[in-house]
C-alpha positions as CSV (number, residue, x, y, z in Angstrom):
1,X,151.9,-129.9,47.5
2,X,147.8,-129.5,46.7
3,X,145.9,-126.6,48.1
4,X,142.8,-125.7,47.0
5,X,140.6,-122.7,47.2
6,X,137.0,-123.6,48.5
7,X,134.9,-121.3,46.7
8,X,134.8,-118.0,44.9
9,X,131.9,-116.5,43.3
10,X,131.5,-114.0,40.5
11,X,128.6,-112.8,38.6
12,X,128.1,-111.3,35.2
13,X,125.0,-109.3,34.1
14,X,125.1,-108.4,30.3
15,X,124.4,-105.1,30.0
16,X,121.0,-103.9,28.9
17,X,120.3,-101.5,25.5
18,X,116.5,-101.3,25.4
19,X,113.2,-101.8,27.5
20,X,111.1,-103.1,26.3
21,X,107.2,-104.1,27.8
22,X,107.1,-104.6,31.2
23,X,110.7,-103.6,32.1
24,X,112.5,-106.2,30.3
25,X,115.8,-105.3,29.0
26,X,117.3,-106.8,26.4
27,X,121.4,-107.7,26.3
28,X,123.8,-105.7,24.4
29,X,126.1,-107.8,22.6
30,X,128.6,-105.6,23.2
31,X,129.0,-105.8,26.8
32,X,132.2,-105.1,28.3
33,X,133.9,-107.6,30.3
34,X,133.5,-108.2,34.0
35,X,136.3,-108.2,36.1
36,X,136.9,-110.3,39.2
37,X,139.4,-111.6,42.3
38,X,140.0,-114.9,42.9
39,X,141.6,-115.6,46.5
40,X,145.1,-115.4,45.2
41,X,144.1,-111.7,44.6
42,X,144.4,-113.0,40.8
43,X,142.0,-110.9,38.2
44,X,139.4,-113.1,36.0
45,X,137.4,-111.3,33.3
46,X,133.7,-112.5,31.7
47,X,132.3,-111.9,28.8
48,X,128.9,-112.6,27.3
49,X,128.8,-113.5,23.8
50,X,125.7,-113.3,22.1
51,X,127.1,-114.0,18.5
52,X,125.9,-117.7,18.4
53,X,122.6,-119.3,18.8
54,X,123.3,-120.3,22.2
55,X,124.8,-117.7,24.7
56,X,128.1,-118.8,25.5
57,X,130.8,-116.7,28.4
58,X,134.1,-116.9,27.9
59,X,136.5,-116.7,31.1
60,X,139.8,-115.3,31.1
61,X,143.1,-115.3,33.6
62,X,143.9,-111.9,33.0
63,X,147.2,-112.3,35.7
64,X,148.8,-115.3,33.8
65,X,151.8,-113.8,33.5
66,X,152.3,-114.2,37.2
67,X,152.6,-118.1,37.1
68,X,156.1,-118.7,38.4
69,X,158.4,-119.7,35.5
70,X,158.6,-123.8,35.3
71,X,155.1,-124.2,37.3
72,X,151.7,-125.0,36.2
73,X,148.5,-123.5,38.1
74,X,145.2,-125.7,38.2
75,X,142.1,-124.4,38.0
76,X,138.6,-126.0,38.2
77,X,134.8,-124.6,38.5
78,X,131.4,-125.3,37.8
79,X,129.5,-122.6,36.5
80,X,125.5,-121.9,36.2
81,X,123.0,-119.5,34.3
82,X,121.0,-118.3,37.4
83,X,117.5,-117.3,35.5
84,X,114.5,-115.7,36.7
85,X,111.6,-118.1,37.9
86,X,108.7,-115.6,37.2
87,X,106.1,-118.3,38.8
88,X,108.2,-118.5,41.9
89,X,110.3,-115.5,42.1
90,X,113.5,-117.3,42.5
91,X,116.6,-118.1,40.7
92,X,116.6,-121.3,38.8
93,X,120.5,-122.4,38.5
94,X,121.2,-124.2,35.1
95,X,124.4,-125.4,34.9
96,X,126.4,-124.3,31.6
97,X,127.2,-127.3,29.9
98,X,130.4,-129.4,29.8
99,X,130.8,-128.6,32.9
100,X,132.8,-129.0,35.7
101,X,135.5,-127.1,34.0
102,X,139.7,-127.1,33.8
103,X,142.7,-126.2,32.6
104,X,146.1,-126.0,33.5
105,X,147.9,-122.5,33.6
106,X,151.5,-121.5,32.5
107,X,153.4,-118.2,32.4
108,X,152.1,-117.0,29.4
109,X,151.8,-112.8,28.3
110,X,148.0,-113.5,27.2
111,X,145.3,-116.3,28.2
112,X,143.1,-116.8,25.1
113,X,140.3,-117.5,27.8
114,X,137.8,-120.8,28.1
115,X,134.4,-120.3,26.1
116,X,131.4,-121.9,28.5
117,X,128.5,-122.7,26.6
118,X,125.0,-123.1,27.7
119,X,121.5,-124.6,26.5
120,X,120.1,-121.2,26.4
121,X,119.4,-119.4,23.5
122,X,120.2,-115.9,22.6
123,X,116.9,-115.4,21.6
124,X,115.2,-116.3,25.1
125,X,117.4,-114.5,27.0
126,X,116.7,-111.2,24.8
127,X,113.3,-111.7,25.7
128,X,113.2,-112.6,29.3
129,X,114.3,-111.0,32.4
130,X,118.1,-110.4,32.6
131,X,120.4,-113.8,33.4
132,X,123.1,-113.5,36.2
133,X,125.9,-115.9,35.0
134,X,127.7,-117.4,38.1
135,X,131.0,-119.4,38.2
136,X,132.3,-121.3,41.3
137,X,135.9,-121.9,41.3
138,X,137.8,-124.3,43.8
């Protein structure tokens, strides 16, 4: 038996430390986790990381343990960098690369969670208006 969950949508907005001119904030590398349902009631956590060149989010199944014993859950999702458009004054999505993304899940105390990395520096979103990272799952 396949099922499949259509679409769930979570959003992470790194936290901000400073203003700076004009009302930009700038990301604390320190953020704390975001945490999030899936439609299985199941909790996800992101993370910014801002340790790297690039700004990378790492994803974690923080109910893992509750795979039934001798059973493997799949999970896929796309996931996107929804940025600012100053000129227009809409989101731009860019999709976080290596994407669409899976991984098989089995009973297991702790995930170690799945690192997305994008194109985008560190550096331009410290100095830019704040990102919203978005992650479809299905």
């Amino acid at each position: 038996m396949v099922t499949a969950n259509t679409l769930s949508e979570v959003s992470l907005v790194p936290n901000t430390t400073t203003v700076g001119p004009g009302g930009v904030g700038t990301i604390n590398s320190t953020s704390p986790p975001v945490q999030c349902y899936d439609r299985d009631k199941q909790t996800w956590t992101m993370e910014a990381d801002t340790h790297s060149e690039t700004l990378r989010v790492r994803l974690l199944y923080k109910d893992v343990h509750n795979v039934p014993r001798n059973h493997l859950r799949y999970v896929s999702w796309s996931a996107y960098l929804l940025r600012y458009n100053t000129k227009s004054g809409l989101l731009d999505p860019i999709a976080f690369t290596h994407a669409p993304f899976s991984h098989y899940y089995v009973q297991e105390d702790t995930d170690d969670g799945i690192i997305m990395e994008t194109d985008v520096t560190v550096k331009e979103v410290k100095s830019q208006t704040q990102p919203q990272a978005l992650a479809e799952q299905s």
